[in-house]
C-alpha positions as CSV (number, residue, x, y, z in Angstrom):
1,X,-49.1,-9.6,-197.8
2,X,-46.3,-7.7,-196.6
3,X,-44.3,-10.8,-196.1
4,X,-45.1,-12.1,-199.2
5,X,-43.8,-9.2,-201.2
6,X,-40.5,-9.0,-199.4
7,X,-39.9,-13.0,-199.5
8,X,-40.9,-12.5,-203.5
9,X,-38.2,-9.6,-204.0
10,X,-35.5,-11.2,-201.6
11,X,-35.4,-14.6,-202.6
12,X,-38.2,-15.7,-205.2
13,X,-37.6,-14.1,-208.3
14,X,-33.7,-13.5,-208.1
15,X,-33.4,-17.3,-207.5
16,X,-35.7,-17.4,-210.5
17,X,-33.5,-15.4,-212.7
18,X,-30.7,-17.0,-211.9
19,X,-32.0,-20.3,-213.0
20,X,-33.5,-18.8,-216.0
21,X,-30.0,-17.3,-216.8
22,X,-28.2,-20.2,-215.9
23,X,-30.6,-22.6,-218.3
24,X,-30.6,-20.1,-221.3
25,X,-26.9,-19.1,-221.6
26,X,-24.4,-20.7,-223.1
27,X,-22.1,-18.9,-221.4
28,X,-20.5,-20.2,-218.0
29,X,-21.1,-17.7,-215.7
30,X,-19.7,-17.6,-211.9
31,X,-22.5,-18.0,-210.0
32,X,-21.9,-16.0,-207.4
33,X,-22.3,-12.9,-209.9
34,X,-24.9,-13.6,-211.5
35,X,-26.8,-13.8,-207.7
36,X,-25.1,-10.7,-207.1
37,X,-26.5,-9.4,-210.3
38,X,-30.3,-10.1,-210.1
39,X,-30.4,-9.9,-206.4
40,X,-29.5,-6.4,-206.9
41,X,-31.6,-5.9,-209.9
42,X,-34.8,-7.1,-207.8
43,X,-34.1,-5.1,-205.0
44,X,-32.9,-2.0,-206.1
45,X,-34.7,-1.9,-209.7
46,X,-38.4,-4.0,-209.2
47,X,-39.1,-3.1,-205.6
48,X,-39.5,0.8,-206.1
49,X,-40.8,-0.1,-209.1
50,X,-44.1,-1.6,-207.6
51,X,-43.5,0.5,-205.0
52,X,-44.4,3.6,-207.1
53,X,-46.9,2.6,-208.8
54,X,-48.7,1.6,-205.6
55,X,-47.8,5.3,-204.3
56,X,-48.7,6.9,-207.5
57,X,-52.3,4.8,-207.8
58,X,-52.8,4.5,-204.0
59,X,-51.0,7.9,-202.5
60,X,-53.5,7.4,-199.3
61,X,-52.4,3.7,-198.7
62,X,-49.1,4.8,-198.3
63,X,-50.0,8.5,-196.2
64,X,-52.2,6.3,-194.0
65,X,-50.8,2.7,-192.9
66,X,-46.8,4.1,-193.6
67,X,-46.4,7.8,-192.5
68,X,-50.0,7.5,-190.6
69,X,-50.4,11.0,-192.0
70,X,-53.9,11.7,-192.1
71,X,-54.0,15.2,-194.0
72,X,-55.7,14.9,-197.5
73,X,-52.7,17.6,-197.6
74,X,-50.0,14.8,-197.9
75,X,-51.4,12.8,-201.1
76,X,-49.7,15.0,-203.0
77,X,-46.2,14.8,-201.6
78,X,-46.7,10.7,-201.3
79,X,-47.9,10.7,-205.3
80,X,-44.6,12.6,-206.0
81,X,-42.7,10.5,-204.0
82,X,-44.5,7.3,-206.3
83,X,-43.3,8.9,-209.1
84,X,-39.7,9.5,-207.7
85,X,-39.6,5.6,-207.0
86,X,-41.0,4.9,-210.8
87,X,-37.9,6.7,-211.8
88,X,-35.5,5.1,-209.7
89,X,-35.2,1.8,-212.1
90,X,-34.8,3.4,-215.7
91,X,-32.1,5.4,-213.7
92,X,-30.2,2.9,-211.7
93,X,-30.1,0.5,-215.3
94,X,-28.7,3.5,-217.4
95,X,-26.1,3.8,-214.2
96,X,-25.2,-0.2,-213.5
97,X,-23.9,-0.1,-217.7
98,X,-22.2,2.4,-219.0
99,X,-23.5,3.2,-222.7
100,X,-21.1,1.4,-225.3
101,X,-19.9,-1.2,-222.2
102,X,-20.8,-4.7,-223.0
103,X,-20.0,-7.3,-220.3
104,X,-18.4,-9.6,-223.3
105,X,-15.8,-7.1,-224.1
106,X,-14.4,-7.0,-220.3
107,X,-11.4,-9.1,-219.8
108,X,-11.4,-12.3,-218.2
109,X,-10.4,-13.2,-214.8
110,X,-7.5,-14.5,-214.0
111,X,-8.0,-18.6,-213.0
112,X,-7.3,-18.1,-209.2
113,X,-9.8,-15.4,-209.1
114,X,-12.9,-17.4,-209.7
């Protein structure tokens, strides 16, 4: 299962996005970037997404196979650490953009840089 998730965060669903990108704009985009773009966005947005909300829903999953922490004590600490993760992608997409900074109004490269 483990597996499965990492192989769907690393490789599945950026490769996805980038396909779906590629197909819907109509835009040219350098592909390089836009890999760079959602392999980020998977890994550092979606994972701790799911992440938390396994922690938050499952705090003993997480105490017991991860820290192997035992202690009902700890379920607390692990749901707080769920909800830390949850916050982690609202606050890493107001961070990655700037408010009022729209990709479209950046300059363009220069032809030897692409």
């Amino acid at each position: 299962m483990y597996f499965l998730f990492v192989a769907l965060f690393l490789f599945v669903l950026p490769a996805a996005s980038v396909l779906a990108e590629t197909l819907l704009s109509n835009r040219g985009a350098d592909l390089m970037a836009l890999v760079g773009k959602w392999f980020v966005f998977w890994s550092v947005r979606g994972r701790p997404f799911i992440a938390g909300l396994r922690q938050v829903a499952q705090p003993q999953f997480t105490a017991g196979s991860i820290f192997q922490i035992k202690d009902r004590g700890a379920l607390a600490i692990v749901s707080e650490l769920g909800f830390a993760n949850l916050s982690m992608g609202p606050l890493t997409t107001t961070a990655a953009q700037p408010a009022g900074v729209d990709d479209r109004d950046l300059p363009e490269a220069p032809r030897e840089c692409r």
